[in-house]
N, CA, C and O atoms as CSV, one atom per row, in Angstrom:
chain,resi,resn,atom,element,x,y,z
A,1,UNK,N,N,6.927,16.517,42.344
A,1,UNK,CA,C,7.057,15.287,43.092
A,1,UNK,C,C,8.518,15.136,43.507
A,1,UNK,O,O,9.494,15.418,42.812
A,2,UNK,N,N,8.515,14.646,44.758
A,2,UNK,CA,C,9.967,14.474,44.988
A,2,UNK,C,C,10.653,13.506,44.602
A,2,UNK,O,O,9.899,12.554,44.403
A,3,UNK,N,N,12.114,13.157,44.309
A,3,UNK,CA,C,12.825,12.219,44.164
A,3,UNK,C,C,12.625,10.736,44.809
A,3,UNK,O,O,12.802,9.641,44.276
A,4,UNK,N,N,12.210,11.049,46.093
A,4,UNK,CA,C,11.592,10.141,47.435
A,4,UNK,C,C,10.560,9.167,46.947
A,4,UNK,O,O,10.632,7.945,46.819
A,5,UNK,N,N,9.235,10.307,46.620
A,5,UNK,CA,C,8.697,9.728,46.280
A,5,UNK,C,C,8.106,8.916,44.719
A,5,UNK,O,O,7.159,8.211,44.370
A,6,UNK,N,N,9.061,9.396,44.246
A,6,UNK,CA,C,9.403,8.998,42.763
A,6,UNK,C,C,9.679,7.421,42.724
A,6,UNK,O,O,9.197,6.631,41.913
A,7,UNK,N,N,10.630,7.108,43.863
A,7,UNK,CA,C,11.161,6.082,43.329
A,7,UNK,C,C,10.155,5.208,44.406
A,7,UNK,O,O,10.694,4.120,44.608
A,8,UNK,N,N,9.203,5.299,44.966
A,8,UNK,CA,C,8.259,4.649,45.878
A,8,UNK,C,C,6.834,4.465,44.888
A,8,UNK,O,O,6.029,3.649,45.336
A,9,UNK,N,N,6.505,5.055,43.763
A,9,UNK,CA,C,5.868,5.089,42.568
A,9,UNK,C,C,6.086,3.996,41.908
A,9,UNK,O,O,7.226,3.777,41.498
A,10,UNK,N,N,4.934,2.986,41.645
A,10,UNK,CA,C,4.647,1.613,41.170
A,10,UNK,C,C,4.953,2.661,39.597
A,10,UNK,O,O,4.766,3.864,39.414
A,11,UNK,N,N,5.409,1.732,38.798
A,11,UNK,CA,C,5.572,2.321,37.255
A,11,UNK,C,C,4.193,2.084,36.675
A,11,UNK,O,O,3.754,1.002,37.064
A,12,UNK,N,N,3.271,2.806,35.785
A,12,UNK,CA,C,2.652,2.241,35.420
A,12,UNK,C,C,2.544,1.760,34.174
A,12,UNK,O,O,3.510,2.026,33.458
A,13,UNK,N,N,1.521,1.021,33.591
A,13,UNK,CA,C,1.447,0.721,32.735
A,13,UNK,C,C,1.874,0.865,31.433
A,13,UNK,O,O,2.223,-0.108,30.765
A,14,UNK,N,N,1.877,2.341,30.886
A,14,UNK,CA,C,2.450,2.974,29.581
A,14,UNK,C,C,4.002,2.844,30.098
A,14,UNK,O,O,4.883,2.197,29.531
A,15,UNK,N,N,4.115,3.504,31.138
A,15,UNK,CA,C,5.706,3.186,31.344
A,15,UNK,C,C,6.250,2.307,31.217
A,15,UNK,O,O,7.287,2.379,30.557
A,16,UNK,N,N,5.928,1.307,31.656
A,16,UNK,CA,C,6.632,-0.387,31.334
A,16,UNK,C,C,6.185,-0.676,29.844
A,16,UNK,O,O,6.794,-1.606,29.316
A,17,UNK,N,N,5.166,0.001,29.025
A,17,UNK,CA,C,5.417,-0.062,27.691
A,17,UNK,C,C,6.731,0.611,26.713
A,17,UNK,O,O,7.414,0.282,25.743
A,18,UNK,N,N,6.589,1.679,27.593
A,18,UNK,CA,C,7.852,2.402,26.611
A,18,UNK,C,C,9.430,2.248,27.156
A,18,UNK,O,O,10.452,2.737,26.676
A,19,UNK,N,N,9.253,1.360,28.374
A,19,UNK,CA,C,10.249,0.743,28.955
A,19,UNK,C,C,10.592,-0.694,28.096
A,19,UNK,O,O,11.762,-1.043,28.250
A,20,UNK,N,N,9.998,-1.350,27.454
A,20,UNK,CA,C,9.501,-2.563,26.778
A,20,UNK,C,C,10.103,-2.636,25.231
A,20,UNK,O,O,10.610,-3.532,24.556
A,21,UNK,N,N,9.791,-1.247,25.020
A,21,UNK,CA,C,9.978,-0.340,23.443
A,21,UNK,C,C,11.069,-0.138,23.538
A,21,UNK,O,O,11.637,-0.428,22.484
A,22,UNK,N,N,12.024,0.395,24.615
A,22,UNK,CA,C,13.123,1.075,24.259
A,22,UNK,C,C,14.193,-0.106,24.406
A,22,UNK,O,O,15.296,-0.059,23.862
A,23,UNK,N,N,13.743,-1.189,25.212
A,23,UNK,CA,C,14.717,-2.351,25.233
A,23,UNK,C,C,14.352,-3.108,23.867
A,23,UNK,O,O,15.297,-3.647,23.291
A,24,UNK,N,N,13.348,-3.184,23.412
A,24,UNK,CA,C,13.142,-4.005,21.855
A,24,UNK,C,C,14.072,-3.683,20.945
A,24,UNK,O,O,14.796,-4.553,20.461
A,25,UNK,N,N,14.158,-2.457,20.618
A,25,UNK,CA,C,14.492,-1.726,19.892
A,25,UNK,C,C,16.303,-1.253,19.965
A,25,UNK,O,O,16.961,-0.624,19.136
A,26,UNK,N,N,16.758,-1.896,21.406
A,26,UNK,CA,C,17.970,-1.257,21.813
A,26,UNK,C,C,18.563,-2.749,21.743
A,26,UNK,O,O,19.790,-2.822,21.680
A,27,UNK,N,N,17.862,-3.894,21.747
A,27,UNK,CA,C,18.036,-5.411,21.786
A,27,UNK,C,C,18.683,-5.578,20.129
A,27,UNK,O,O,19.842,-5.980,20.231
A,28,UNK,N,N,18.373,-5.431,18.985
A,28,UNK,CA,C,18.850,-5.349,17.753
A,28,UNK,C,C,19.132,-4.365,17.551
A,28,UNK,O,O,18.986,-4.078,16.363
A,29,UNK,N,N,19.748,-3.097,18.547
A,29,UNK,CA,C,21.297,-2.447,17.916
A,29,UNK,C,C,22.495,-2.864,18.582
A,29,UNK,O,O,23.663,-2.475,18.589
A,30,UNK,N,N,21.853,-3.767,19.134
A,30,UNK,CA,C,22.943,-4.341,20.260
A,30,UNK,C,C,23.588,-5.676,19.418
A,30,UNK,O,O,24.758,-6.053,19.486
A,31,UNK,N,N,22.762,-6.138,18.800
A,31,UNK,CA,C,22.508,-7.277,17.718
A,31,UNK,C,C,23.666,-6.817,16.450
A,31,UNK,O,O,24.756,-7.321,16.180
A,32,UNK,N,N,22.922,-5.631,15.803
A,32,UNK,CA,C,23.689,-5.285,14.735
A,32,UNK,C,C,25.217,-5.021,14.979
A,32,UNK,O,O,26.101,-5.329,14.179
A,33,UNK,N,N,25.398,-4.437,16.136
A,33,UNK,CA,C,26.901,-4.042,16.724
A,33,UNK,C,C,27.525,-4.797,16.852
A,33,UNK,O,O,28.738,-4.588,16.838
A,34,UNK,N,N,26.890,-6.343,17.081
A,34,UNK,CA,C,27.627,-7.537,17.203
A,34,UNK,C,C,28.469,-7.523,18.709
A,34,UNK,O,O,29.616,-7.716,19.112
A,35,UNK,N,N,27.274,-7.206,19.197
A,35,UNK,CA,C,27.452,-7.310,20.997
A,35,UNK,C,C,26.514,-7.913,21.749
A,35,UNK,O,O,25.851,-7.225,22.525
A,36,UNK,N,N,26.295,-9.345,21.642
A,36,UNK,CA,C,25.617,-10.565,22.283
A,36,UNK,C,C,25.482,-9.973,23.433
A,36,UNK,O,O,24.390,-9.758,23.958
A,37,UNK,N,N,26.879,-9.580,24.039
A,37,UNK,CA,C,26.814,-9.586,25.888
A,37,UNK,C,C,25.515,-8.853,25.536
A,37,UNK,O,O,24.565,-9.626,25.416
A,38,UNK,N,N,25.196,-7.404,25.316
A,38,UNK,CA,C,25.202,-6.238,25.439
A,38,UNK,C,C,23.669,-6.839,25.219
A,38,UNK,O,O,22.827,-6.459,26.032
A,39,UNK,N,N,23.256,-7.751,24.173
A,39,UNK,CA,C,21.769,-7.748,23.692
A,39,UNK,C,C,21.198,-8.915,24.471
A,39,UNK,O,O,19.967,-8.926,24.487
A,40,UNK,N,N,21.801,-9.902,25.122
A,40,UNK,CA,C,21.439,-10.540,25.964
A,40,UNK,C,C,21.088,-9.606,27.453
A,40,UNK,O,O,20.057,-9.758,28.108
A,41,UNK,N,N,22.038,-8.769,27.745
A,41,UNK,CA,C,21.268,-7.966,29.040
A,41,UNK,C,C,19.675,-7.289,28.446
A,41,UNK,O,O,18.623,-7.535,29.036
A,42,UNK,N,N,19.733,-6.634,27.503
A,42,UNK,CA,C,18.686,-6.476,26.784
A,42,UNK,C,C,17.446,-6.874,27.055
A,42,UNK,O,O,16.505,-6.305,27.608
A,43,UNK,N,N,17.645,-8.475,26.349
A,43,UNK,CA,C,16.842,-9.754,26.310
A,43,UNK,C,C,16.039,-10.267,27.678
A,43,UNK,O,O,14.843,-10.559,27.710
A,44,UNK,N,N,16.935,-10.308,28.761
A,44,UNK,CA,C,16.771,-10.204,30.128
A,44,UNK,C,C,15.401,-9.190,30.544
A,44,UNK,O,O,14.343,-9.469,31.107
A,45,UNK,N,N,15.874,-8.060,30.066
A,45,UNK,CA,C,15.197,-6.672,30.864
A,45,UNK,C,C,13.075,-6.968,30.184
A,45,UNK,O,O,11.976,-6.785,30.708
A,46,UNK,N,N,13.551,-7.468,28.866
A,46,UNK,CA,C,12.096,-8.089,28.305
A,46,UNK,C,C,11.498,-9.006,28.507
A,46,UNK,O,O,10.280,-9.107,28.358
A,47,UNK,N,N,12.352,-9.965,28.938
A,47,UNK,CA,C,11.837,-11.551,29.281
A,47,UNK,C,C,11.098,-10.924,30.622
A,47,UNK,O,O,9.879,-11.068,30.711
A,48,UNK,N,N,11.898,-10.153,31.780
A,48,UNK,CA,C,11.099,-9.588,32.547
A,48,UNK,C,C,9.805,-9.363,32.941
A,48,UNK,O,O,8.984,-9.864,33.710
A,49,UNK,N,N,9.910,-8.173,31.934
A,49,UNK,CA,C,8.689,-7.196,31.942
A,49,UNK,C,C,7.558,-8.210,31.681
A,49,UNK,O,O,6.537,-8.270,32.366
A,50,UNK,N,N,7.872,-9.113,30.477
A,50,UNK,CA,C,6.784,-10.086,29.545
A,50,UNK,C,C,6.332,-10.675,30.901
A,50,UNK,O,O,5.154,-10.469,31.194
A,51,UNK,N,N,7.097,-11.382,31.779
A,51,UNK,CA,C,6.829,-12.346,32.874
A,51,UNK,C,C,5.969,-11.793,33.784
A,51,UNK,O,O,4.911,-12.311,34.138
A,52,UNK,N,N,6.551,-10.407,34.294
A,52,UNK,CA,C,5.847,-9.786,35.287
A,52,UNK,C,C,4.331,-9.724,34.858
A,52,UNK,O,O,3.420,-10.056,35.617
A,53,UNK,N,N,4.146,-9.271,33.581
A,53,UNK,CA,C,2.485,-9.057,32.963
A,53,UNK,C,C,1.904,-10.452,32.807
A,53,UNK,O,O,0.683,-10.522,32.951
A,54,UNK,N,N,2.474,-11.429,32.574
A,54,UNK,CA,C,1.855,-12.516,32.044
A,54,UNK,C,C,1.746,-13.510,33.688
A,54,UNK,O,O,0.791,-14.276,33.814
A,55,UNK,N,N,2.610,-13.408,34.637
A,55,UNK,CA,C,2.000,-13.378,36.152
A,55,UNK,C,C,1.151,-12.876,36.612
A,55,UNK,O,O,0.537,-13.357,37.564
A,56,UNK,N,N,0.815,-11.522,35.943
A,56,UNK,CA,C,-0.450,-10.518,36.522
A,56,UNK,C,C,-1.718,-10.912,35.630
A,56,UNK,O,O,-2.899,-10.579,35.726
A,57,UNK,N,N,-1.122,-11.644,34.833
A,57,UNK,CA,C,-2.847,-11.796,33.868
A,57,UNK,C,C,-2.799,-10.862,32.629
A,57,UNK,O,O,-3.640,-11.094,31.761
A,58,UNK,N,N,-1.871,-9.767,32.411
A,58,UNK,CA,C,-2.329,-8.945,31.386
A,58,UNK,C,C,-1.056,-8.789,30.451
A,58,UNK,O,O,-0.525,-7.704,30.218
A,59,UNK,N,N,-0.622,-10.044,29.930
A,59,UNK,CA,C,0.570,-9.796,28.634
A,59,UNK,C,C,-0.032,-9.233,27.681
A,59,UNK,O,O,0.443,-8.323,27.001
A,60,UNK,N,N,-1.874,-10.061,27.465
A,60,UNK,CA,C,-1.838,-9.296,26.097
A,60,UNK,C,C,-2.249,-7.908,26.140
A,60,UNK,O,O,-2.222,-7.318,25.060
A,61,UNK,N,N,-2.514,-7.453,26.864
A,61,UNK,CA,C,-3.101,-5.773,27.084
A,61,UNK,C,C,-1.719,-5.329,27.048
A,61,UNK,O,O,-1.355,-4.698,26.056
A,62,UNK,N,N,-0.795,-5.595,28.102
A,62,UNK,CA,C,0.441,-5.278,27.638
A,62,UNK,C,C,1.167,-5.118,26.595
A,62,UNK,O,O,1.957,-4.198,26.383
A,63,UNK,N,N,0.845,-6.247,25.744
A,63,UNK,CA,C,1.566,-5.963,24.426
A,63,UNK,C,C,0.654,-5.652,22.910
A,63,UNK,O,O,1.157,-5.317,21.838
A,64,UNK,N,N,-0.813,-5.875,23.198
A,64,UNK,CA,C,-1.158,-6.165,21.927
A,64,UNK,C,C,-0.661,-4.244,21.421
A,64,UNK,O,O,-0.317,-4.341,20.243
A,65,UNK,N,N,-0.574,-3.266,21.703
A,65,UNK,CA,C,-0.441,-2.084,21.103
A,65,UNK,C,C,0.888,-2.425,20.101
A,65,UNK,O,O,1.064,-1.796,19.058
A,66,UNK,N,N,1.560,-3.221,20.437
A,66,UNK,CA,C,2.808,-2.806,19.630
A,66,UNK,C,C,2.900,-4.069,18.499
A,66,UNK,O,O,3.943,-4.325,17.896
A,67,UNK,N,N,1.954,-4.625,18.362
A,67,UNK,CA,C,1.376,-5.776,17.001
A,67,UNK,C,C,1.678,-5.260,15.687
A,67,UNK,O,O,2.160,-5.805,14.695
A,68,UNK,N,N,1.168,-3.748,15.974
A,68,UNK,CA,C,0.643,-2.862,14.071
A,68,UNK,C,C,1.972,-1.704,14.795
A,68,UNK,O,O,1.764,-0.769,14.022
A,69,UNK,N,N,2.948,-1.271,15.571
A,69,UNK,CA,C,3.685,-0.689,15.854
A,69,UNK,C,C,4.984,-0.820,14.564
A,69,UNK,O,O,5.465,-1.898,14.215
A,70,UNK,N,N,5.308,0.281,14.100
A,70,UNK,CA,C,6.300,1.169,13.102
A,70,UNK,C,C,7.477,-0.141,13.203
A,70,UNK,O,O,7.662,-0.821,12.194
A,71,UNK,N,N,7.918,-0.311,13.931
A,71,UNK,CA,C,9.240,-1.392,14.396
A,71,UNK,C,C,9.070,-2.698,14.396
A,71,UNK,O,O,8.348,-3.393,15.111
A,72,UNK,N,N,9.936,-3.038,13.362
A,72,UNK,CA,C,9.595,-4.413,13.627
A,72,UNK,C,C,10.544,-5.315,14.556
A,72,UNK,O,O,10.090,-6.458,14.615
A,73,UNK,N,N,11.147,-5.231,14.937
A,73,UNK,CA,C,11.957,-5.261,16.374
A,73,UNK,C,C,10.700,-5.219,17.603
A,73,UNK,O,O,10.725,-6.013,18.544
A,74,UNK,N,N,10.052,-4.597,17.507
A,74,UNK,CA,C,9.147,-3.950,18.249
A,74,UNK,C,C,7.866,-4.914,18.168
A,74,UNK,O,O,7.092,-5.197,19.082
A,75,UNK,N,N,7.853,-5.238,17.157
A,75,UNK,CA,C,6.709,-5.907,16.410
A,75,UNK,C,C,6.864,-7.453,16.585
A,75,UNK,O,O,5.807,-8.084,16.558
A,76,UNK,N,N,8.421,-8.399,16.821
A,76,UNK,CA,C,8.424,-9.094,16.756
A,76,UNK,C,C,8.780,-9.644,18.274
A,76,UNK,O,O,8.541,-10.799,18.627
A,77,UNK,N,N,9.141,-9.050,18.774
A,77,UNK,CA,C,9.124,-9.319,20.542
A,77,UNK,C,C,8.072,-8.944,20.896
A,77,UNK,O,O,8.177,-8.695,22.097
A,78,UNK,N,N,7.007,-8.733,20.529
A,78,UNK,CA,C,5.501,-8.676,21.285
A,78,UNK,C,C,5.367,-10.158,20.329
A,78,UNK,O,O,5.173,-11.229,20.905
A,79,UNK,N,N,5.441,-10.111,19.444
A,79,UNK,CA,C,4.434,-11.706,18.768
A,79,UNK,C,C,5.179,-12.598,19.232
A,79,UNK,O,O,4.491,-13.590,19.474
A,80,UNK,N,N,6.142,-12.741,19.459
A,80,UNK,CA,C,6.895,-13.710,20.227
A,80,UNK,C,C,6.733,-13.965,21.503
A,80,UNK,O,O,7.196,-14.966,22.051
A,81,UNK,N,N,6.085,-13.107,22.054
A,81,UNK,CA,C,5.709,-13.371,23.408
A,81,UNK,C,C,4.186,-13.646,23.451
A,81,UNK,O,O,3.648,-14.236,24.387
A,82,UNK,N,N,3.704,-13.295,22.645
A,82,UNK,CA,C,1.956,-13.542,22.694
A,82,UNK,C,C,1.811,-14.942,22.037
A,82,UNK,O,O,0.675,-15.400,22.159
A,83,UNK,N,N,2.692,-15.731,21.369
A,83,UNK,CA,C,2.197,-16.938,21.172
A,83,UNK,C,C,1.535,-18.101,21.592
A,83,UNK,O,O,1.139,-19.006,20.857
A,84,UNK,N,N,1.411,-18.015,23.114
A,84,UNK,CA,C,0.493,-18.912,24.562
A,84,UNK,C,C,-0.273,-18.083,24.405
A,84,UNK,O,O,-1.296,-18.292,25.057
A,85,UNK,N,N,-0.288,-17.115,23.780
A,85,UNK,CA,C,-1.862,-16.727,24.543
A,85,UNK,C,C,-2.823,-16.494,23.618
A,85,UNK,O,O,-2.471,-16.658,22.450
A,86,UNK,N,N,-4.308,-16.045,23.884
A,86,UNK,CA,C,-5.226,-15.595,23.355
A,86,UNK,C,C,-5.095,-15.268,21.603
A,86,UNK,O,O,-5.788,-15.787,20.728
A,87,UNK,N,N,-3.939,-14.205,21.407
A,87,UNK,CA,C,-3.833,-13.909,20.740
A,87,UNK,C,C,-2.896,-14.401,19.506
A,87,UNK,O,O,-2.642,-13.759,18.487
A,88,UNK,N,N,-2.355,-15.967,19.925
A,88,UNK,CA,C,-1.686,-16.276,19.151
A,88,UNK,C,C,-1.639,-16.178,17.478
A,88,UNK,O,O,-0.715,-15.845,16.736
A,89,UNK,N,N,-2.938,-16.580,17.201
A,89,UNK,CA,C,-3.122,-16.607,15.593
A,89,UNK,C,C,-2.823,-14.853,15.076
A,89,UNK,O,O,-2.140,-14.767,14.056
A,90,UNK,N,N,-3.243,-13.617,15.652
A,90,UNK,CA,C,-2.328,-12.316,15.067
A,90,UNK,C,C,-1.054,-12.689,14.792
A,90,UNK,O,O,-0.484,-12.671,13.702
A,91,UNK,N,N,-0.343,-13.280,16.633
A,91,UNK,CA,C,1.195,-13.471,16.174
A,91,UNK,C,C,1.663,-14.092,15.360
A,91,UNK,O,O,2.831,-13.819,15.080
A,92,UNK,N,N,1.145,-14.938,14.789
A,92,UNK,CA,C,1.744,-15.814,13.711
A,92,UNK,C,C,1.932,-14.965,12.449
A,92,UNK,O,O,3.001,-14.660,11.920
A,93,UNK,N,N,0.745,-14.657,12.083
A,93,UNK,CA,C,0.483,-14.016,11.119
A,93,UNK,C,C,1.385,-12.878,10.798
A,93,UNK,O,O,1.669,-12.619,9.629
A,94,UNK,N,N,2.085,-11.828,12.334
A,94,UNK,CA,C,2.943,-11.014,12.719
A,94,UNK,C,C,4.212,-11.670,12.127
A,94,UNK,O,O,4.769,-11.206,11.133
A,95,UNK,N,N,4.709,-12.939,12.881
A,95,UNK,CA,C,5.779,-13.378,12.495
A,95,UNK,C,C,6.016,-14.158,10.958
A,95,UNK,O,O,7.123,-14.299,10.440
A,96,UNK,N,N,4.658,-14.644,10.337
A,96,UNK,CA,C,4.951,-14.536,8.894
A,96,UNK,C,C,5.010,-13.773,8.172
A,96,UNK,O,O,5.210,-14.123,7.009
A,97,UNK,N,N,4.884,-12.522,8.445
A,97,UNK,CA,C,4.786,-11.149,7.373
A,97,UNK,C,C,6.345,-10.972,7.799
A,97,UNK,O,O,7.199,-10.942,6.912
A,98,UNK,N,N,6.710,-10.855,9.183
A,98,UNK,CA,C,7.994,-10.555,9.055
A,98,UNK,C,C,8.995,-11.710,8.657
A,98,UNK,O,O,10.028,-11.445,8.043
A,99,UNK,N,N,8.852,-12.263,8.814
A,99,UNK,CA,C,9.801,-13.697,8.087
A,99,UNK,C,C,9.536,-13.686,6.699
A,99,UNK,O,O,10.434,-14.299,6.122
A,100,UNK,N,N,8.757,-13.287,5.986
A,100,UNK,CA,C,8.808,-13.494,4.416
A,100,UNK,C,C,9.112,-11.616,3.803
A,100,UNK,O,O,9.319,-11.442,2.602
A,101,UNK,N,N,9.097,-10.551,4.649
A,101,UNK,CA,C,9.142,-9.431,4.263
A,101,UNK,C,C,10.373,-8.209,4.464
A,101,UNK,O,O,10.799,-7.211,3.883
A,102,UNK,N,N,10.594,-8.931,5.569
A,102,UNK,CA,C,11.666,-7.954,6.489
A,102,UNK,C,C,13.356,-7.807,5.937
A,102,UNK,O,O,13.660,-8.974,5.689
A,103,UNK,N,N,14.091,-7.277,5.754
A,103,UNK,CA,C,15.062,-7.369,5.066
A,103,UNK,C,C,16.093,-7.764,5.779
A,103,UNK,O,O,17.009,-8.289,5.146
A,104,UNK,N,N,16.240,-7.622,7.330
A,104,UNK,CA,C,17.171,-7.665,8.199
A,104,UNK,C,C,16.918,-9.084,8.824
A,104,UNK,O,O,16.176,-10.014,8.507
A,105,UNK,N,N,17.908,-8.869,9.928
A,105,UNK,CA,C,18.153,-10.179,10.925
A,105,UNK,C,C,16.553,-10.832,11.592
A,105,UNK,O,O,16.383,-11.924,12.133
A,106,UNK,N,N,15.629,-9.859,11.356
A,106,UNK,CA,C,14.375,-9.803,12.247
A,106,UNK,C,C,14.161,-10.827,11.388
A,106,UNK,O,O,14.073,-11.917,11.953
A,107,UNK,N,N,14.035,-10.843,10.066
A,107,UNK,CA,C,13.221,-12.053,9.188
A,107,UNK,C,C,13.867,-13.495,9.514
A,107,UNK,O,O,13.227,-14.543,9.601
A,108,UNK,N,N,15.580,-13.310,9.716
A,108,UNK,CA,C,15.695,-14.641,10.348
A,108,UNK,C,C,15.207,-15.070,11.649
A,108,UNK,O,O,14.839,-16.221,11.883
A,109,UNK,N,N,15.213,-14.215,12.403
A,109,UNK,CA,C,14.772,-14.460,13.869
A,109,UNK,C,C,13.090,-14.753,13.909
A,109,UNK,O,O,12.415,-15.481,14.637
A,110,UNK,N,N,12.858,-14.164,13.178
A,110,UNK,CA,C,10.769,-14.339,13.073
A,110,UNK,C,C,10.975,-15.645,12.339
A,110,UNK,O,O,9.891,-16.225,12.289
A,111,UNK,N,N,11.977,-16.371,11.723
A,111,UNK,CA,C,11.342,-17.795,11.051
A,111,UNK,C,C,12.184,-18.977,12.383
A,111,UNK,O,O,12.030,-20.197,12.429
A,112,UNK,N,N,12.919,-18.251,13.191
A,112,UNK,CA,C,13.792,-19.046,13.617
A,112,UNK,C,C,12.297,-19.735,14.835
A,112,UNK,O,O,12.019,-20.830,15.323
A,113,UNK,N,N,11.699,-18.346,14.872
A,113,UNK,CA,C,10.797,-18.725,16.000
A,113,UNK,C,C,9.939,-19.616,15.680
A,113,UNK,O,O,9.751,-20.628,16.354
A,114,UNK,N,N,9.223,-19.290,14.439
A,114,UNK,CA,C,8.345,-20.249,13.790
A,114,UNK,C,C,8.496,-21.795,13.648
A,114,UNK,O,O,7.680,-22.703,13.801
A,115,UNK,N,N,9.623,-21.788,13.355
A,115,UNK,CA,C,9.868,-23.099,12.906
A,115,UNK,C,C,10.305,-23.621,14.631
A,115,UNK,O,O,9.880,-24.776,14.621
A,116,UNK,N,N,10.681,-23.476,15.520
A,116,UNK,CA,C,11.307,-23.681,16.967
A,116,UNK,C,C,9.662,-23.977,17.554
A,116,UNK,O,O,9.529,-25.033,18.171
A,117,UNK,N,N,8.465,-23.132,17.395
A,117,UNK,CA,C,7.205,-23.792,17.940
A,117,UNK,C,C,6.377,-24.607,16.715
A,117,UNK,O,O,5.147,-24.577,16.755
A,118,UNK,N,N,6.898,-25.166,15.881
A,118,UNK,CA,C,6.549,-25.637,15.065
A,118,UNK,C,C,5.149,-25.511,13.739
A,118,UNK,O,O,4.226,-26.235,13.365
A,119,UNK,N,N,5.666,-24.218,13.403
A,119,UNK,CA,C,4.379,-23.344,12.957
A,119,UNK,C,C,4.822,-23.233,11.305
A,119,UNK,O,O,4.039,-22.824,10.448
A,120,UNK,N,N,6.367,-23.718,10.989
A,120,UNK,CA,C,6.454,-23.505,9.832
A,120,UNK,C,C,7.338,-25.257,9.617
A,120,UNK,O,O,7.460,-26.067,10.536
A,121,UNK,N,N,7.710,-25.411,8.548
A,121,UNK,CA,C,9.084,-26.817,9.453
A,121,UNK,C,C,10.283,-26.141,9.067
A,121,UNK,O,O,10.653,-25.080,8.563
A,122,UNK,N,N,10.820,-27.432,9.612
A,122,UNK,CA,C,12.378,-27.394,10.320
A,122,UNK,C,C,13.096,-27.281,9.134
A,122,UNK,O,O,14.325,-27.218,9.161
């Protein structure tokens, strides 16, 4: 395929997953480095993607794969975004395992969320 038409190629689906994955995951080393700028562009590139699918109708097809996914970085920016939808009660459940289990910043950030939609208190 040519270059040409490479970049005239709608991305599909898996791609904007592992496009999704690699910013989750690149969002809290950006975090740990203690480079806001750096994890806020990050943050951006996901809020995105989430928007674009959840305009099209399909966040949760979009995200439910990465629910039971190895990362919890990974794990917690999909439940954080699935909370409007369908699938909210997994996410919760997602974000209480990681808020009571996780050893890192993720466990603060999974209760920060909880308690911010009012699922745990203040």
């Amino acid at each position: 395929m040519s270059s040409a038409a490479k970049i005239l190629t709608k991305p599909t689906l898996e791609d904007e997953r592992k496009e999704f994955e690699f910013h989750s995951i690149n969002y809290w080393s950006e975090i740990k480095a203690g480079s806001s700028k750096k994890a806020n562009v990050e943050e951006r590139i996901l809020a995105k993607l989430a928007a674009k699918h959840d305009k099209a109708g399909n966040l949760v097809a979009f995200l439910f794969p990465f629910l039971d996914h190895k990362s919890a970085a990974l794990r917690l920016s999909s439940a954080a975004r699935l909370l409007k939808s369908d699938m909210r009660e997994d996410a919760i459940s997602i974000l209480r395992e990681l808020y009571s289990t996780d050893p890192s910043l993720i466990a603060v950030s999974a209760g920060a969320i909880l308690r911010v939609n009012n699922i745990i208190p203040k």
